[in-house]
Structure formats: C-alpha cells, structure tokens
C-alpha positions in Angstrom: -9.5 29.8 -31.9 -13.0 28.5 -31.6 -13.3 24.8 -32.5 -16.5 23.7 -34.0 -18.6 20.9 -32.4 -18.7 17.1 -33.3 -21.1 17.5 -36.0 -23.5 14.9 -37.5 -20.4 14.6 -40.7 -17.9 13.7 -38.3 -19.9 11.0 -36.5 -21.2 9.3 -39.4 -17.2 9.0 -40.6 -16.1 7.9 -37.1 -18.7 4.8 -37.3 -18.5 4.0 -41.1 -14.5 3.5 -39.8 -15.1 1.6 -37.1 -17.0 -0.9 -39.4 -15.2 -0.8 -42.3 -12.7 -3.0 -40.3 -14.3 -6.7 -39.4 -11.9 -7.2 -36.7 -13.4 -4.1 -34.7 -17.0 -6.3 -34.7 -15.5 -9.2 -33.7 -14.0 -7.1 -30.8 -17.2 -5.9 -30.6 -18.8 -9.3 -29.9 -16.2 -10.5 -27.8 -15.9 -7.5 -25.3 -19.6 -7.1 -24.8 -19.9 -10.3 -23.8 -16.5 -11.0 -21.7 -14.7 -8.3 -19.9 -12.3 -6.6 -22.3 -9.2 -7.6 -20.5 -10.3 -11.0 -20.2 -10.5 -11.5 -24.3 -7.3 -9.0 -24.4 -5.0 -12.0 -22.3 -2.4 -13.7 -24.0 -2.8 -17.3 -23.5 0.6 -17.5 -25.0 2.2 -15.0 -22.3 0.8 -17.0 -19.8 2.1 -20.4 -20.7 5.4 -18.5 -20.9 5.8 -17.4 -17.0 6.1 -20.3 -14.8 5.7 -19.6 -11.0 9.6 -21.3 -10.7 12.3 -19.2 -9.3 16.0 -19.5 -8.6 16.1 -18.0 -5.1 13.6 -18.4 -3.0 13.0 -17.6 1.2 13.6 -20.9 3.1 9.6 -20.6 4.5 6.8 -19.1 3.0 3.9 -17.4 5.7 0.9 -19.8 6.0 -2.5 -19.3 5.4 -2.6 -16.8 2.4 -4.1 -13.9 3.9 -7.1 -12.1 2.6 -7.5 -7.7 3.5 -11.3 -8.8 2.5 -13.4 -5.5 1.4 -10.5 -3.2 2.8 -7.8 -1.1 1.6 -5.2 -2.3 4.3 -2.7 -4.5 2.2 0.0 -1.8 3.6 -0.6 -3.6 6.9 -1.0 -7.5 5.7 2.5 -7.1 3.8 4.3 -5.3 6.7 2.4 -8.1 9.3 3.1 -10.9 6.1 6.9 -10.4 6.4 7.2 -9.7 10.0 5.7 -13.0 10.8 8.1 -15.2 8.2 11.0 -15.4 10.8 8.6 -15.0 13.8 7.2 -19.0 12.4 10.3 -20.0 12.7 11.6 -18.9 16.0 8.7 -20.6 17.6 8.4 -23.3 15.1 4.8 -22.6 14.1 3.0 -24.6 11.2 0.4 -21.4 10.6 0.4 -17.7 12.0 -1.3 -14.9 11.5 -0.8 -11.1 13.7 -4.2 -9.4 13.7 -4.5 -6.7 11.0 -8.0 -5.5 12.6 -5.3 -4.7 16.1 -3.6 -2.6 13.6 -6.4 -1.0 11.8 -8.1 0.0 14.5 -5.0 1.6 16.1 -4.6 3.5 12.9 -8.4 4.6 13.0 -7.4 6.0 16.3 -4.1 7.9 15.2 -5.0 8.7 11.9 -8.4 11.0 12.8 -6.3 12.7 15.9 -3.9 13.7 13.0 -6.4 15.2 10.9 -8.0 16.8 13.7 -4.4 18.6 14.1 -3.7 19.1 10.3 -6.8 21.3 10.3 -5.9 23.3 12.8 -2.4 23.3 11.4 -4.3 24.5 8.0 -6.3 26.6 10.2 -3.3 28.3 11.5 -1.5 28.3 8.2 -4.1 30.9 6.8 -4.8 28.0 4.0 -8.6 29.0 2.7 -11.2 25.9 3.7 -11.8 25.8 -0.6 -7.9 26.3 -0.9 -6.9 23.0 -3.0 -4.5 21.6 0.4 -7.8 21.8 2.9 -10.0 20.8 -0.1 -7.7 17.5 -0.5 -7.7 16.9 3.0 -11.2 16.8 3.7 -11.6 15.0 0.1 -10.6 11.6 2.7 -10.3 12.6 6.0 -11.0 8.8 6.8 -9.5 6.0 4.6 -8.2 2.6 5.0 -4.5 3.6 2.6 -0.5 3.6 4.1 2.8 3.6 3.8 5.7 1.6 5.8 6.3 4.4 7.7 2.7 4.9 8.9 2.9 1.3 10.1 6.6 1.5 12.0 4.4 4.6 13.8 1.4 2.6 14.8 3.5 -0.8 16.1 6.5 1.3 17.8 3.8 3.0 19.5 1.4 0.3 19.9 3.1 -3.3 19.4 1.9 -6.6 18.2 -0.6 -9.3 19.3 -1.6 -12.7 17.4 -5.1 -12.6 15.5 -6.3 -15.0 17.8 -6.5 -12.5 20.3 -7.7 -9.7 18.3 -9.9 -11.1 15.4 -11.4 -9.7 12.8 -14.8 -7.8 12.8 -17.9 -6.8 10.4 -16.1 -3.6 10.4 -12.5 -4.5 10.0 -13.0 -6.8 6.8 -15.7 -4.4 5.0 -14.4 -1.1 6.0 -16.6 1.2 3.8 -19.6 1.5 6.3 -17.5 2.5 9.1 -15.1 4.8 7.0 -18.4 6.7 5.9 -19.3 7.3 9.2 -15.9 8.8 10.6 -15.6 10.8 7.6 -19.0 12.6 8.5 -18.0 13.5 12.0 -14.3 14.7 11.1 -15.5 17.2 8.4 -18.1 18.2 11.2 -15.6 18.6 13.5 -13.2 20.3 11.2 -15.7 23.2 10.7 -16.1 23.7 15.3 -12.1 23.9 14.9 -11.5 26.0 12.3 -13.9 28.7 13.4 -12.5 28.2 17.1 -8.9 29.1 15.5 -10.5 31.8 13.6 -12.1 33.2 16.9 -8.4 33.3 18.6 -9.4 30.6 20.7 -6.1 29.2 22.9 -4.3 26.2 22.3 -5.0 24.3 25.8 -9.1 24.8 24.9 -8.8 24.1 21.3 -6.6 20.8 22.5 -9.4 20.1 24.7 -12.0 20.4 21.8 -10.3 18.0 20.2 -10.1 15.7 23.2 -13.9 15.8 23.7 -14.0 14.7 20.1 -12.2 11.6 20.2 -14.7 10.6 22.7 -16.9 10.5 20.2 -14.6 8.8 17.2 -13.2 6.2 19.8 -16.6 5.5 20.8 -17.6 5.1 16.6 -14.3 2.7 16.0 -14.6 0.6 19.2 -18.2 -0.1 18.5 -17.4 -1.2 14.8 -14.0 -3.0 15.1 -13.9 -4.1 19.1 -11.6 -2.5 21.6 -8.3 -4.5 22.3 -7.5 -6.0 25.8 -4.4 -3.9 27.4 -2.8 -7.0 28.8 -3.6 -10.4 26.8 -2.1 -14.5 27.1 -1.1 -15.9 23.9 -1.5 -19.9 23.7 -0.5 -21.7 20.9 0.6 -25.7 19.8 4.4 -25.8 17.9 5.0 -28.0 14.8 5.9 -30.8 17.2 2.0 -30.2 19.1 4.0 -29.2 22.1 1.7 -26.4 24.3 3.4 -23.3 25.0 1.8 -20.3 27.1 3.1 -16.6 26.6 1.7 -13.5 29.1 0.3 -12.0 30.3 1.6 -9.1 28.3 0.8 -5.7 26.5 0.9 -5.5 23.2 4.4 -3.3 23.1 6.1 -5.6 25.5 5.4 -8.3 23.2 6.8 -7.0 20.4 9.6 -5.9 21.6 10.4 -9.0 23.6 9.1 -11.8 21.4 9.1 -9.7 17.7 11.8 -7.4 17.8 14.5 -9.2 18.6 13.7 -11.4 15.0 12.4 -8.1 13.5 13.6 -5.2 14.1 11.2 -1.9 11.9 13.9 0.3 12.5 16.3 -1.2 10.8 14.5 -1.6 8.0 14.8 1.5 5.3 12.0 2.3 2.4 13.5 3.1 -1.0 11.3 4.8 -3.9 11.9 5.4 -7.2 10.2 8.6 -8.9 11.5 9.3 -12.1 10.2 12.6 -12.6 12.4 15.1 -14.1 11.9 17.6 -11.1 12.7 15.0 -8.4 16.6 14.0 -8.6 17.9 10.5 -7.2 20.0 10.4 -4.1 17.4 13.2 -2.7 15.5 12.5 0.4 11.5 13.8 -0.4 8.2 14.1 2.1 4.6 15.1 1.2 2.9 17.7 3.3 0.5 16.5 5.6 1.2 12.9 5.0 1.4 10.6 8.3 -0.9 8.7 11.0 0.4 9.7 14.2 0.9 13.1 15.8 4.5 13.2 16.9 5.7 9.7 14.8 8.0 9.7 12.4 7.6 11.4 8.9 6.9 9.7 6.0 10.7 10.1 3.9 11.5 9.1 0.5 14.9 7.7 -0.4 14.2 8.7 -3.8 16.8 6.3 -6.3 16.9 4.3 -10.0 14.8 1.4 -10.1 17.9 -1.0 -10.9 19.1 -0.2 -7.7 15.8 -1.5 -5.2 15.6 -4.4 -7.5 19.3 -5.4 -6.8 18.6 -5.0 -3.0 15.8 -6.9 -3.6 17.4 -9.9 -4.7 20.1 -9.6 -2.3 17.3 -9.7 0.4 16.0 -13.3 -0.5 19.6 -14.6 -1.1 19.9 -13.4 2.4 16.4 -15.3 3.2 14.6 -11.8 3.7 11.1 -11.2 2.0 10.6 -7.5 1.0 7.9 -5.3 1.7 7.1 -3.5 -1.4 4.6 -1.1 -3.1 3.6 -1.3 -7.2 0.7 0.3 -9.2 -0.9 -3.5 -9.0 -4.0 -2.5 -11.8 -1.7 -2.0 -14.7 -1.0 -4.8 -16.9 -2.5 -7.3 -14.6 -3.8 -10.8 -14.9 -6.2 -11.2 -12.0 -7.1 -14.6 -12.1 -4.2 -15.7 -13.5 -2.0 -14.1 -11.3 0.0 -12.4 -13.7 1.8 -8.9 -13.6 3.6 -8.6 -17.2 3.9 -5.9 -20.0 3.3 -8.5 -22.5 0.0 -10.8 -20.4 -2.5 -8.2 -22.2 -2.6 -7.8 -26.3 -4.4 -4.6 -26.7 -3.3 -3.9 -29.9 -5.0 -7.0 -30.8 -8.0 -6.4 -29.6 -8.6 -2.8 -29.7 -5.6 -1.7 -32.7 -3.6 0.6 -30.2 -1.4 0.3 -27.3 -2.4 1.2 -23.9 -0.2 2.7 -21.1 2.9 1.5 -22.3 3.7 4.2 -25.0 4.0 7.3 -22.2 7.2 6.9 -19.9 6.7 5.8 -16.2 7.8 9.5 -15.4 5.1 10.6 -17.8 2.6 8.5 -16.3 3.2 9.8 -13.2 2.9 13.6 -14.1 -0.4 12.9 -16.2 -2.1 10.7 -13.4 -1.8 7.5 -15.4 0.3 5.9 -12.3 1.0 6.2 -8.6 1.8 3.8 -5.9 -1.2 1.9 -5.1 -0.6 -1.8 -3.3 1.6 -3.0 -0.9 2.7 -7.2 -1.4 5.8 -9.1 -0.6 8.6 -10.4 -2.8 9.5 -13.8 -1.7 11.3 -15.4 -5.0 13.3 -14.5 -7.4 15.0 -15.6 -10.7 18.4 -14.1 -12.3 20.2 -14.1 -15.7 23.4 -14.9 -16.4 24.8 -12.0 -15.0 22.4 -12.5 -12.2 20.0 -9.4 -13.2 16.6 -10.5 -11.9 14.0 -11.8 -14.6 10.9 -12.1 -12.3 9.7 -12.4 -9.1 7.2 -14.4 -6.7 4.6 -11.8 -4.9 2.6 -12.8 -1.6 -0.9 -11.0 -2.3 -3.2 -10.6 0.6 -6.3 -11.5 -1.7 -7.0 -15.2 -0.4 -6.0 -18.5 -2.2 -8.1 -17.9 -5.0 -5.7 -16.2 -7.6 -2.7 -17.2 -9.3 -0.9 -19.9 -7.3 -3.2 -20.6 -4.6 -2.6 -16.7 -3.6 0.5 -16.3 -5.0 1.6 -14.0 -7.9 4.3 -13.9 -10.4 6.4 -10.3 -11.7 8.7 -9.9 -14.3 11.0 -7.4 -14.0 10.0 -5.3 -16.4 6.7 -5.0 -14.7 8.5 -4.0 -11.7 10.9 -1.2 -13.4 7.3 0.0 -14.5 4.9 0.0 -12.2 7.5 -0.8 -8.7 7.3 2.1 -6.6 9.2 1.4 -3.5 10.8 -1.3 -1.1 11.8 -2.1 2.5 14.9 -3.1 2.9 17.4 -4.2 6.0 19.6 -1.0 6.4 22.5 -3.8 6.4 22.9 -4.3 2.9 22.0 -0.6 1.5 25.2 1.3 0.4 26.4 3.9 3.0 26.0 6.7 0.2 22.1 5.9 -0.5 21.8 5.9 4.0 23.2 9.1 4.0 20.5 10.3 2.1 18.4 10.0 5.3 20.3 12.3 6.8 19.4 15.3 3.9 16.5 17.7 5.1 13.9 16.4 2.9 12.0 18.7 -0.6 8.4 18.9 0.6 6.4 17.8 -1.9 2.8 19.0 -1.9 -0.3 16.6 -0.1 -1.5 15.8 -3.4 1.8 15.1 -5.3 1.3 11.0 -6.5 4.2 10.1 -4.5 1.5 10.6 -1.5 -0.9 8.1 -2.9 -1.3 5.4 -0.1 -1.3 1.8 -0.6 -5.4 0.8 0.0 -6.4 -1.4 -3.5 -8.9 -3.5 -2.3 
C-alpha cells in the first residue's frame, strides 16, 4: 500500500482544529512564552507533597553536593552514602570524598577497557559497521555508571577526602575533555583492529595498547590533575579537636578508615525490568558493559518493584541510605523538587496524556525509559500497613532545587520510573542472593538495561 502525502486538505483541517478549540490558544500563549512543563505543574500537587517523612536516617551528608556540568551522579550517590556513617565515626560537622579522585580513575580504566573490547570485537569477527562496534565507538568516552563500575574503581583504587583531591576545570565540565579522549580512542581503535586483522600477537598488540595509554594518561592528568600515591588527611571534629591521618595510599585508607563502617561488598544491586522476555529471580549482564579489565561484571538481580522498595524502607529503619537509580526526567518538577505522576497536568494543557498510558515494560521496549540517574533515599513515609507512600532523595544538583537540594518521591513514581537499588546483603532474602549465584542471560550492549547513570 502506498500512502499518499500530507496534502494541502489535510493541513488546512489539522489547523482549523487546532483553533476551533480556544483553550489550544491559550496553551498557545502560555507555552510560547513559559516552558511547557512549567505552565503544565500542578500548583495543587505541589501543595499536596510535603517534604515530612516517617522514617528518616539519624544524619543527613553535609554540604549538598553538586556533579556540576558532568554525568557522574553514579559516583556522588555511591561517595553520598558511603560518607553518611564515615561523619559519624569521626564526628565530622561537613565531609565530602573527592568525586574528581574517582572520575579520573574511571577515565583511566574505562579507555583501557575499550581499548580491549575492540580487540575483543576485533577478534570476535564483529564487522567495524556491525551495530555492537557501531555502538561502542558511538561513546567510547563518557562520564555514565553503574554501582558495580564504582565497587571496581574503589576496590581497586580506594578513597581520599576532596580536600586532597579537588575538583578541576575538567572534572566539573567534562564535555571538553570527553571530546578529546573520544577522538584518540576511535583513532586508536582503527591501529588495533587492523593489527588483529594482520595476525599480529597478543604480547605486541598488548604493547600497542600500552604505548597508547601514554598518550590518554597524559590527556586525563593534564585535564583533571594526577593524584598523590601517598597523602595526610587533616581535619577539625564537631568538638574543633585536630586530628592527623597518614600518610597513607588511597586503598589503605579505605580499607582501614572506610571499610570497616562501609563495606561495597556487602552491598547487593537489585533491578527491576519488567519486560516480558526478562523473568524475575533471573540474574542478567549486558555485553561489553564494565570499566575495569579484570573487575567484576556488571549483574542484575532482576525482581518486582514491590520488593526493592520494601528493602528500601527496611534500610532507613535500619538507619541505611540507599543508593538508587530512576529515569529522573519523567514526570519531574525541577525547581520544585518534585518526582510525581500527578506534579504535571498535560491533559490540561495540551488535551492528551503523556507517558503514562504505555506500561513501564512498554516504555522500556519503545525507548520511552531506561535507567538514567543515580540519588539516595534517605526518608521514608508508610501507610497503615506500612507500604511506603513517598520518599526523601539526596540529588547531587546543589542547594538550589527542592529543599535546599533535597527531593521528594512518591511511590508511584518510584514503581515507574525506579530502576534499581543497593542494598546491605543482610536484609535481602536468601532466595533473591541465590540468584547471584545463576550464570547470568547476556543481554546485548545496547539493551536499556545498559543505559548508565550520567544526567547532568
């Protein structure tokens, strides 16, 4: 069947409709002027949700922290929960681990595993315009995670407080600096395929490689500094009593003076994916997905929403914040602060729903949702049968949203647009642990579940 083509009729009808209603030109007025989901908020939603909760974490982290012009909130909320109890075993008013000691860790790691995936690719016979080697070199260089990636880079790497390692140009604004790597890896990627083509041996295409993290070490430690090996950590307690720590590496202070308080590994991620094709109570990876050549791989408890968000609320009773990743665009008040089904009245504005009438699994299958942010949960209120209502979310924006940096969730936001949690392998069911223990469906590098957490 050949359709015809939008015709001179057809557009003439389409605009005589739109006019023929006078709510569409006050719309009209209003949206030109004002963003559209600033005129779609209801005032009335909002005067609904109150940032008050029924449990609540003993101590909140102080400041607010802000990822800037980045896409690294996966490392802010892993470094935002890690420090909670760290405040309190050393009775600090304010703390902050340095994200940039992090990023530019994962900078490091993350282009020696691409550097390996396309030679893995290579080796695989996958075609360079083959849709996996297309995706990879789509972002060979970005700023996006998962909890896993993270356990990687500070198991490997450890710790050290911001003051030692601040931030840089580079590290708050990555885009420049992303650019840049991304140029040289594809460049590289081309010497490496042909050298696997051309039968060359492993030990010389390993030292290709090597020779070409000269050059992307060089490129990141210009940019975003180079840490100190051994550093002394000084700091005043609540009380203005001195206290001296070091010297030390990095690693040895984590695991003396971190892990001890907070322990990554034993700390599970739970997803929820409620595709038809991928069944609860199975373990999942994504091909090609990971940061560090011989770290951990990126695994998916996959289980029913209901269940992370009862952990979840079992975590603050137990005075635990939770790690957790959310599709944070989707029915979102920005300045207010506000994730809730009901916050934006499209209808009202534009005379259809938006989002909302496709299922989450639908959603996910039509590109309409993946995992895209990584906060904290650090409150939570319950019903009478103590199902949770809504939540309190640490952002890593700044102060300047919601309460002074602080958002609030309802619960049906979460079973919508929640994606996954970290949560102390203490309270998780035996059954849903054993799940770790399954060989894992590989799910193809581009499958949404392999979306990283890097909204900026």
């Amino acid at each position: 069947m050949v359709y015809p083509p939008l015709n001179p009729e057809v557009i003439q009808k389409l605009k005589t409709t739109f006019y023929d209603d006078p709510k569409n030109v006050l719309a009209q007025n209003a949206c030109t002027r004002v963003e559209p989901l600033e005129i779609c908020t209801s005032r009335t939603r909002f005067e609904q949700t109150q940032h008050v909760f029924f449990y609540k974490i003993e101590s909140e982290g102080k400041p607010i922290s802000n990822q800037k012009n980045t896409g690294r909130c996966w490392i802010f909320a892993c470094l935002n929960v890690i420090r909670i109890p760290f405040m309190k075993r050393y009775n600090l008013e304010d703390f902050e681990f340095s994200q940039a000691y992090i990023f530019f860790w994962d900078k490091i790691e993350r282009s020696y595993y691409f550097l390996n995936l396309i030679v893995e690719t290579a080796r695989r016979k996958e075609p360079v315009d083959g849709r996996l080697v297309s995706y990879l070199l789509s972002k060979p260089m970005n700023d996006g995670g998962q909890w896993d990636m993270i356990v990687n880079l500070i198991n490997k790497h450890g710790l050290i407080p911001k003051k030692n390692f601040p931030e840089s140009v580079s590290s708050e604004s990555s885009g420049q600096v992303n650019s840049i790597l991304t140029s040289k890896l594809r460049e590289f990627a081309i010497v490496l395929r042909k050298m696997v083509e051309d039968g060359n041996s492993d030990a010389d295409i390993k030292l290709k490689i090597d020779e070409q993290m000269v050059i992307i070490y060089r490129v990141v430690g210009i940019c975003i500094g180079i840490p100190s090996t051994n550093f002394t950590w000084e700091y005043l307690d609540k009380s203005k009593q001195y206290h001296t720590v070091g010297p030390l590496t990095p690693l040895e202070f984590y695991e003396k003076h971190v892990k001890p308080i907070y322990n990554l590994d034993d700390k599970v991620c739970l997803v929820t994916d409620p595709r038809p094709t991928n069944r609860y109570n199975q373990a999942y990876t994504v091909d090609c997905l990971g940061n560090v050549v011989g770290g951990r791989k990126v695994i998916y408890n996959n289980q029913p929403v209901e269940l992370l968000a009862q952990l979840c609320v079992q975590s603050i009773k137990n005075n635990e914040p939770v790690w957790f990743g959310c599709q944070v665009s989707k029915r979102f008040s920005n300045k207010l602060g506000m994730q809730d089904l009901q916050i934006h009245d499209y209808k009202l504005v534009f005379g259809v729903d938006i989002s909302i009438p496709m299922t989450k699994a639908q959603r996910m299958i039509y590109g309409e949702s993946a995992m895209s942010h990584a906060m904290v949960l650090t409150a939570v209120s319950v019903d009478d049968e103590g199902k949770p209502t809504k939540w309190r979310v640490e952002n890593s924006w700044g102060d300047e949203r919601g309460e002074k940096g602080y958002l609030v969730m309802t619960n049906d936001w979460f079973n919508e647009y929640g994606f996954e949690v970290v949560i102390d392998k203490s309270i998780v069911p035996k059954e849903v642990l054993e799940v770790f223990d399954q060989d894992p469906v590989v799910l193809p590098a581009w499958d949404p579940m392999g979306t990283l957490a890097q909204t900026i």
